[in-house]
RODO-2510 file (C-alpha; in nm, 4 decimals, decimal comma):
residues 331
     n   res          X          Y          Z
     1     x     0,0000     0,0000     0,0000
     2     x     0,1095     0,3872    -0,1182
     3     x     0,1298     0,5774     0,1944
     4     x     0,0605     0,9924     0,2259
     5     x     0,1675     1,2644     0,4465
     6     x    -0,1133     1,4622     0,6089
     7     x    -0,0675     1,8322     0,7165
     8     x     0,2389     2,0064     0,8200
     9     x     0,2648     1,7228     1,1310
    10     x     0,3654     1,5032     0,8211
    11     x     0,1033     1,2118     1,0059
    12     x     0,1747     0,9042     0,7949
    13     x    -0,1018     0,7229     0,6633
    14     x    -0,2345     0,4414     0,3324
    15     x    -0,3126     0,6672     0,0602
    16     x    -0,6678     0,5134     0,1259
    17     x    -0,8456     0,4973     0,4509
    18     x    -1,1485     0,2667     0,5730
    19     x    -1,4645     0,4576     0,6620
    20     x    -1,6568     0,2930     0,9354
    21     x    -1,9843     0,4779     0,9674
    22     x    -2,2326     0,2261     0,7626
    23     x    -2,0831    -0,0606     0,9582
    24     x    -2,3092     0,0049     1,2459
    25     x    -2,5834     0,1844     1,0721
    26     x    -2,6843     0,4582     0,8580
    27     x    -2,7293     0,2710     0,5461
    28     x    -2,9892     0,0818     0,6927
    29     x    -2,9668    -0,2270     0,9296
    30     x    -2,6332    -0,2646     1,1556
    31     x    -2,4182    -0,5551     0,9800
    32     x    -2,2834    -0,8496     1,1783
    33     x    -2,0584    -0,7407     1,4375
    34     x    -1,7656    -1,0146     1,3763
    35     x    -1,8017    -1,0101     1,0021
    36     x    -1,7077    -0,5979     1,0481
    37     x    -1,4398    -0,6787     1,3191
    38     x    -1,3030    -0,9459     1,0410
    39     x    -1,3414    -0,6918     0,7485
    40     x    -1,1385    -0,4320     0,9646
    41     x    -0,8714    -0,6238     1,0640
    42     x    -0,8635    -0,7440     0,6197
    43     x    -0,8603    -0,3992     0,5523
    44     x    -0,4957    -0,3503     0,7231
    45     x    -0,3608    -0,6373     0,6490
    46     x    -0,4439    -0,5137     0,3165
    47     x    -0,2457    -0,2282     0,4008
    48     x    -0,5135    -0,0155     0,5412
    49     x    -0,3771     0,2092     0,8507
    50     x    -0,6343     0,4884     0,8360
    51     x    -0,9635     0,4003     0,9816
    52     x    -1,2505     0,6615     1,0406
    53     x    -1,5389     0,6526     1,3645
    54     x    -1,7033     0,9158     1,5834
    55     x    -1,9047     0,8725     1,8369
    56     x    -2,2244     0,9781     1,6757
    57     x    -2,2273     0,6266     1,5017
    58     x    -2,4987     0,4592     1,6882
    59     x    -2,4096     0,6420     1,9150
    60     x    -2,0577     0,4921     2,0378
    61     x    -2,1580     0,1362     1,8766
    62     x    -1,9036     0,2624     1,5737
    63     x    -1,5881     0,3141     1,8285
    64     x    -1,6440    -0,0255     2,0846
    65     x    -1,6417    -0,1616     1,7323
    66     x    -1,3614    -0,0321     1,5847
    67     x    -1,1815     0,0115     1,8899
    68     x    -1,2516    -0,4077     1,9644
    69     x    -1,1349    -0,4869     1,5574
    70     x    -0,7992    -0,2869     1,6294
    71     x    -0,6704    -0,3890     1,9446
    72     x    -0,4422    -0,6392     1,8778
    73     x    -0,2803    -0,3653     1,5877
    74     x    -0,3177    -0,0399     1,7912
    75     x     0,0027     0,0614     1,7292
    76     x    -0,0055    -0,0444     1,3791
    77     x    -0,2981     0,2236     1,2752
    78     x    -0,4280     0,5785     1,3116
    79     x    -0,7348     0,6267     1,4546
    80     x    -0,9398     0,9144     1,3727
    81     x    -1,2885     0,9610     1,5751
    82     x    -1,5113     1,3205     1,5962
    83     x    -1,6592     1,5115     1,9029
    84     x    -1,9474     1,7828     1,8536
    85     x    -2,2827     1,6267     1,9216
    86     x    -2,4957     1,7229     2,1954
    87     x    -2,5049     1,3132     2,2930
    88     x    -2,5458     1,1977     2,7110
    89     x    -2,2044     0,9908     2,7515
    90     x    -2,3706     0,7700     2,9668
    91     x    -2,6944     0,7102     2,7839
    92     x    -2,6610     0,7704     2,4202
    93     x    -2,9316     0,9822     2,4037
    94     x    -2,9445     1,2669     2,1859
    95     x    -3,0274     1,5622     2,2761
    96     x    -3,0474     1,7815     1,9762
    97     x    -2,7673     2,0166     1,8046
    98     x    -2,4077     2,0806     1,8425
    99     x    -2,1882     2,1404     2,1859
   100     x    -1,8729     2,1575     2,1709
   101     x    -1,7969     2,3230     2,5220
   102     x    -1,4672     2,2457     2,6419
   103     x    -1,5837     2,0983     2,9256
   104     x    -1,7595     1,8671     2,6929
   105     x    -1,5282     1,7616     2,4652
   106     x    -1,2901     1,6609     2,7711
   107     x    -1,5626     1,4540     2,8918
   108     x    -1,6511     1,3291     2,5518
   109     x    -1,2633     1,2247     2,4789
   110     x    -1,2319     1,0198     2,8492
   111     x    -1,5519     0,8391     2,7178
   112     x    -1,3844     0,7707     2,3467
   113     x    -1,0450     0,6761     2,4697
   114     x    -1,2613     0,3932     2,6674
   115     x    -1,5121     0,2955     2,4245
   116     x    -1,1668     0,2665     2,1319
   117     x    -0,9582     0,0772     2,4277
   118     x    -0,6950     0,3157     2,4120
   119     x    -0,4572     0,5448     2,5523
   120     x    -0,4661     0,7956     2,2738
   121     x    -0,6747     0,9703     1,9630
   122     x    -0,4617     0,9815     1,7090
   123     x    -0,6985     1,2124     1,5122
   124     x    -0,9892     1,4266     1,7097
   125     x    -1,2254     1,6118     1,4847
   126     x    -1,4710     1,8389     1,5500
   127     x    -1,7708     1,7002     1,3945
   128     x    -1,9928     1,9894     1,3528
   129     x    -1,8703     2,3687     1,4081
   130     x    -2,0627     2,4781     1,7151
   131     x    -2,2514     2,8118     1,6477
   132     x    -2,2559     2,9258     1,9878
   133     x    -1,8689     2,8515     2,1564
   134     x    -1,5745     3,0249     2,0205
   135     x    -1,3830     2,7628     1,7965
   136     x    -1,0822     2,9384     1,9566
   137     x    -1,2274     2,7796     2,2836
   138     x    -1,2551     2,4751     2,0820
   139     x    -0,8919     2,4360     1,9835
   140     x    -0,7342     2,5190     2,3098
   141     x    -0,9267     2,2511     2,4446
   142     x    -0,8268     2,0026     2,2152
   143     x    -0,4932     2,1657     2,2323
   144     x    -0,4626     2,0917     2,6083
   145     x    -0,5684     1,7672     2,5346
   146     x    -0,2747     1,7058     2,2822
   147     x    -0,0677     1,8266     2,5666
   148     x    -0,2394     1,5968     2,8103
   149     x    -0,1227     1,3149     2,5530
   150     x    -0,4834     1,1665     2,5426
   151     x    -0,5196     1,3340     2,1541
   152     x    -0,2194     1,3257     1,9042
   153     x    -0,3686     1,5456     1,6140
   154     x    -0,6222     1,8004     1,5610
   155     x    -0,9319     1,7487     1,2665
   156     x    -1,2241     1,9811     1,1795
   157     x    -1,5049     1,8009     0,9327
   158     x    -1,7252     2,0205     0,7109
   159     x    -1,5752     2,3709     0,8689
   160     x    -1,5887     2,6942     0,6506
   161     x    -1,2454     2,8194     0,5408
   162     x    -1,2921     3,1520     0,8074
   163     x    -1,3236     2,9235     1,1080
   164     x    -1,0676     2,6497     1,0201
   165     x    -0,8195     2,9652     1,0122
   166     x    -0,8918     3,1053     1,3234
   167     x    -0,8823     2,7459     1,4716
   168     x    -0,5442     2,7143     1,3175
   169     x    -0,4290     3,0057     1,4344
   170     x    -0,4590     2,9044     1,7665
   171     x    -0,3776     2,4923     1,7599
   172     x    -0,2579     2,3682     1,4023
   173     x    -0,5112     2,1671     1,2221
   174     x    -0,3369     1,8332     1,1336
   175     x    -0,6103     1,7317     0,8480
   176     x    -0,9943     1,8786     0,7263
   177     x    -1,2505     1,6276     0,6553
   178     x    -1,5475     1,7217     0,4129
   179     x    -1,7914     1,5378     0,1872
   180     x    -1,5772     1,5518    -0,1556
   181     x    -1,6296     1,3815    -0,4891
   182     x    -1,6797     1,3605    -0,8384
   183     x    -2,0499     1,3902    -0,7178
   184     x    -1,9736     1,7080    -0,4682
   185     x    -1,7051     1,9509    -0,6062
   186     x    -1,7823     2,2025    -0,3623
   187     x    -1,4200     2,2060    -0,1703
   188     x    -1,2224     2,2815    -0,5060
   189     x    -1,3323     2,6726    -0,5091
   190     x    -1,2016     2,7390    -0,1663
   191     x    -1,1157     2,5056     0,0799
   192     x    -0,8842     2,3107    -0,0779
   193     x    -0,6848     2,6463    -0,1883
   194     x    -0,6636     2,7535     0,2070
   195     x    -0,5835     2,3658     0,2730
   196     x    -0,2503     2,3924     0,0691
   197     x    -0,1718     2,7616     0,1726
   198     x    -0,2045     2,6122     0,5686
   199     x     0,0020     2,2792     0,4648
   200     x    -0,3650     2,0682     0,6280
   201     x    -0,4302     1,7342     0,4998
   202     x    -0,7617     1,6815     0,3833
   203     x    -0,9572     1,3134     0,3837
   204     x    -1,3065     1,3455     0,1992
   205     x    -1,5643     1,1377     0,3134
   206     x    -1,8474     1,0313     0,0773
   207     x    -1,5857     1,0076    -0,2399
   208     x    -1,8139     0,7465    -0,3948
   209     x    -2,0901     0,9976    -0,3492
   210     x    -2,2778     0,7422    -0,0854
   211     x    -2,2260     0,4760    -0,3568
   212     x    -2,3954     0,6536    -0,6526
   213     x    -2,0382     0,6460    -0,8259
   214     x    -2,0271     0,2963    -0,8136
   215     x    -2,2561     0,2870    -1,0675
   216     x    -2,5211     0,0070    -0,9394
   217     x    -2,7248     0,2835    -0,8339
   218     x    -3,0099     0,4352    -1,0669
   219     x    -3,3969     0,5449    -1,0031
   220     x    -3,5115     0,2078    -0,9766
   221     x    -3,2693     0,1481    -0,6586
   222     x    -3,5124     0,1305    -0,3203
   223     x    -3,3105     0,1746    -0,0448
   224     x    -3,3921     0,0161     0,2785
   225     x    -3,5626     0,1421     0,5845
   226     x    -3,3345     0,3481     0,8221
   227     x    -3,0939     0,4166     0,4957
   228     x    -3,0246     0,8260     0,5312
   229     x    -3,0268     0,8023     0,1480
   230     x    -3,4019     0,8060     0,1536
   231     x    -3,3951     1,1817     0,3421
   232     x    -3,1497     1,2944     0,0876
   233     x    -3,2605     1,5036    -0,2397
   234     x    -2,9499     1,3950    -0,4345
   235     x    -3,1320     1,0757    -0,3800
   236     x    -3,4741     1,1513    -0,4854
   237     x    -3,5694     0,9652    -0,8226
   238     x    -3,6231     1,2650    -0,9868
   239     x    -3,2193     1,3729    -0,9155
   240     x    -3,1042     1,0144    -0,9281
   241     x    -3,2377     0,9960    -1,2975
   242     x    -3,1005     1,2556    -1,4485
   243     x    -2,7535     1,2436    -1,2474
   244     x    -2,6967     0,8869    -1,4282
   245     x    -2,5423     1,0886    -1,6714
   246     x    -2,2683     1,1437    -1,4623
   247     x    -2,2066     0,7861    -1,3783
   248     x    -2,1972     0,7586    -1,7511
   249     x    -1,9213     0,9770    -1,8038
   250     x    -1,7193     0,7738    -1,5202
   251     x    -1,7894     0,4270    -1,7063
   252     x    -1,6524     0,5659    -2,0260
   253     x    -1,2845     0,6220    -1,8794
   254     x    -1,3506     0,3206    -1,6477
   255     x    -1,3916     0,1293    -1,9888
   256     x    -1,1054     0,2623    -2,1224
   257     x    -0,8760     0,2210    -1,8144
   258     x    -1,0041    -0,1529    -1,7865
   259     x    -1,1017    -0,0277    -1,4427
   260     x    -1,4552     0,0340    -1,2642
   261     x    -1,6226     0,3617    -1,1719
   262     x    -1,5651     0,3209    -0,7911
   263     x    -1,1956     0,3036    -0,8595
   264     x    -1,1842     0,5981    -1,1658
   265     x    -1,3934     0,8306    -0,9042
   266     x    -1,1121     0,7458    -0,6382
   267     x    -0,8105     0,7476    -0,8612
   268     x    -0,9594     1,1377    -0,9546
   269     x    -0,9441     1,2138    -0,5681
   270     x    -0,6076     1,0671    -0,5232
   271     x    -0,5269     1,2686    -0,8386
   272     x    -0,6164     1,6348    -0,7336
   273     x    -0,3466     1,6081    -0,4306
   274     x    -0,0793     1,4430    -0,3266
   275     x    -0,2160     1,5515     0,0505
   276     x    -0,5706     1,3695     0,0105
   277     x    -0,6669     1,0301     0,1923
   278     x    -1,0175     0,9388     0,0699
   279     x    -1,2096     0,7046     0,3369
   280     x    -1,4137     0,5254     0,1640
   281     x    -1,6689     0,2823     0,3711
   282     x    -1,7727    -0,0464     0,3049
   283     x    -1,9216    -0,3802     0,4451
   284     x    -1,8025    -0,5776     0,1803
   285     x    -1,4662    -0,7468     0,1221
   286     x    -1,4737    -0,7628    -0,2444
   287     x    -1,5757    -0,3889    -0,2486
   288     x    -1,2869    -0,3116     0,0184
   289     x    -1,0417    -0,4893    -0,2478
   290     x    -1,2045    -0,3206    -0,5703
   291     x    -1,1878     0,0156    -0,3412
   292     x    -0,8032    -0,0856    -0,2730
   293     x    -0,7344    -0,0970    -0,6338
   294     x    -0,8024     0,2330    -0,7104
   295     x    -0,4654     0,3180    -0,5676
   296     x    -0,2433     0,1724    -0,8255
   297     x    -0,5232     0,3335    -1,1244
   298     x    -0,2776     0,6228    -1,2760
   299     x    -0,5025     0,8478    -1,4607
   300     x    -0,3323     1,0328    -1,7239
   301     x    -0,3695     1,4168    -1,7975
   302     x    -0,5587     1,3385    -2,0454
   303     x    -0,8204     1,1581    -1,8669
   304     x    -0,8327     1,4217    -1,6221
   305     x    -0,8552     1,6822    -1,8868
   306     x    -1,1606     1,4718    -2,0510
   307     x    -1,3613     1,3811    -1,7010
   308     x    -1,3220     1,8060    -1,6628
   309     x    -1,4569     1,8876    -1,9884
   310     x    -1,7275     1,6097    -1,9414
   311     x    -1,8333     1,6937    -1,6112
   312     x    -1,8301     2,0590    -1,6924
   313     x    -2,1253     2,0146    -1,8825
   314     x    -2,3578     1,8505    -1,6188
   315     x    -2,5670     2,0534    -1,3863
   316     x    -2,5822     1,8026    -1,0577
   317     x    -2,9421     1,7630    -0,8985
   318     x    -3,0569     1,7628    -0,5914
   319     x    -2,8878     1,8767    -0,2554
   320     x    -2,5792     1,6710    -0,1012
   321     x    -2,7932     1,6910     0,2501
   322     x    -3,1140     1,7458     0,3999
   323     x    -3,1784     2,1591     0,5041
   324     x    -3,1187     2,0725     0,8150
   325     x    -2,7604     1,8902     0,7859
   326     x    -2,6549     2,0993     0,5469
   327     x    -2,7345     2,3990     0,7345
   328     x    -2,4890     2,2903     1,0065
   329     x    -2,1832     2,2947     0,7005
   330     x    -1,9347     2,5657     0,6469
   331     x    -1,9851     2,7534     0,9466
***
């Protein structure tokens, strides 16, 4: 496995990570807890050392899994995992909205750092940018907490270029995560400029656009019950139908490259930058491997230069989120 250098910390990781979310959720139904613990442990010896959980999956079901699937490696990998819910550590219960209070997010890492069995976060993002505490209040926290030793490195995820400065300014920001695909272009007008001026790393999440890039998704896909998909208007029939033509463009090189769209769409991310770790997440071992492969996919300037032109020329439907997700973004 290629390996990458996030941020200015130069945090060595695969040049692909392993999202974890839809293991416990999300896309419907939890999947068997040993066959994810066995597909975890495949992923690294794959090659895999990046691999992505927060406690909002489930809640905490995500990190006792992950953190149970990684023990016997721990000092093999990286783990990343996110604080910013408002989420009873005791309970699970959720209580509505964002807190990131310092006095919270201490509280939230002691409960992390038992749930993941270990000593240390090697990544701590802040899930959601909290409207209503300082995110200079924010980063000292998690800045006393990297001196503490419980947190290594310092992540925000879906944070407007403003606020990931003035975070910076005040604890460096290791590594930005953000929804980012051929799907959702969004970052390339400004984050990813201040990303390279401030020497952060940045891992999208979504870079398979929820699976639509894969191409075995069209308007006659149901998804199941519980499957976020179903809230989503990027999802809707109406969007899903006339984004195919996107997917089509995406077969065409995949044809030519003797490739698949899952691995063209990933070999563009790993294109744009030599400082972006995709995470793409998975329950299945033949779509870990296919997902894997993308790594060694060189695409030439030329097939860049055609997927631009292509692309250019389609208008995306629907939103990436429901209003009220996506009106917690880019703050």
């Amino acid at each position: 496995m290629k390996t990458r250098k996030l941020g200015a910390a130069s945090l060595e990781v695969s040049a692909m990570g392993l999202g974890c979310m839809g293991m416990t959720g999300l896309y419907g139904p939890p999947a068997d807890k040993q066959e994810m613990i066995a597909l975890i442990r495949a992923a690294h010896q794959r090659g895999v050392t990046l691999f992505d959980t927060a406690e909002a999956y489930g809640p905490f079901a995500n990190e006792q899994l992950v953190g149970e699937a990684l023990a016997p490696i721990r000092d093999e990998v990286v783990i990343a995992t996110k604080f910013g819910f408002d989420i009873d550590q005791k309970t699970g219960e959720r209580r509505g909205g964002t807190n990131s209070r310092p006095e919270h997010i201490k509280r939230v890492v002691d409960a992390c750092l038992r749930r993941l069995g270990t000593d240390r976060i090697d990544i701590l993002y802040q899930h959601r940018v909290d409207p209503l505490v300082p995110i200079e209040d924010v980063a000292g926290a998690v800045k006393e907490l990297i001196a503490a030793g419980k947190v290594k490195h310092f992540g925000m995820s879906e944070a407007g270029v403003a606020t990931i400065r003035c975070a910076h300014a005040v604890q460096p920001v290791t590594v930005v995560q953000s929804e980012y695909s051929l799907f959702w272009r969004g970052p390339d007008a400004e984050l990813l400029p201040t990303l390279d001026e401030l020497q952060i790393g940045f891992v999208p999440f979504s870079p398979l656009g929820a699976g639509f890039l894969t191409g075995k998704i069209d308007e006659h896909t149901n998804f199941e019950a519980g499957d976020f998909r179903n809230a989503v208007p990027r999802f809707s029939v109406e969007a899903r139908k006339a984004n195919m033509a996107l997917v089509g463009i995406v077969q065409t090189v995949a044809d030519r490259k003797n490739a698949t769209p899952a691995q063209v769409a990933l070999a563009w991310l790993l294109a744009q930058q030599p400082w972006i770790v995709p995470i793409p997440g998975t329950t299945k071992l033949h779509r870990l491997e296919e997902n894997l492969g993308a790594v060694d996919l060189e695409l030439s300037e030329d097939d860049l230069a055609d997927l631009a032109a292509q692309i250019s020329k389609i208008a995306i439907q629907g939103e990436r989120l429901p209003e009220a997700a996506l009106k917690m973004t880019g703050r």
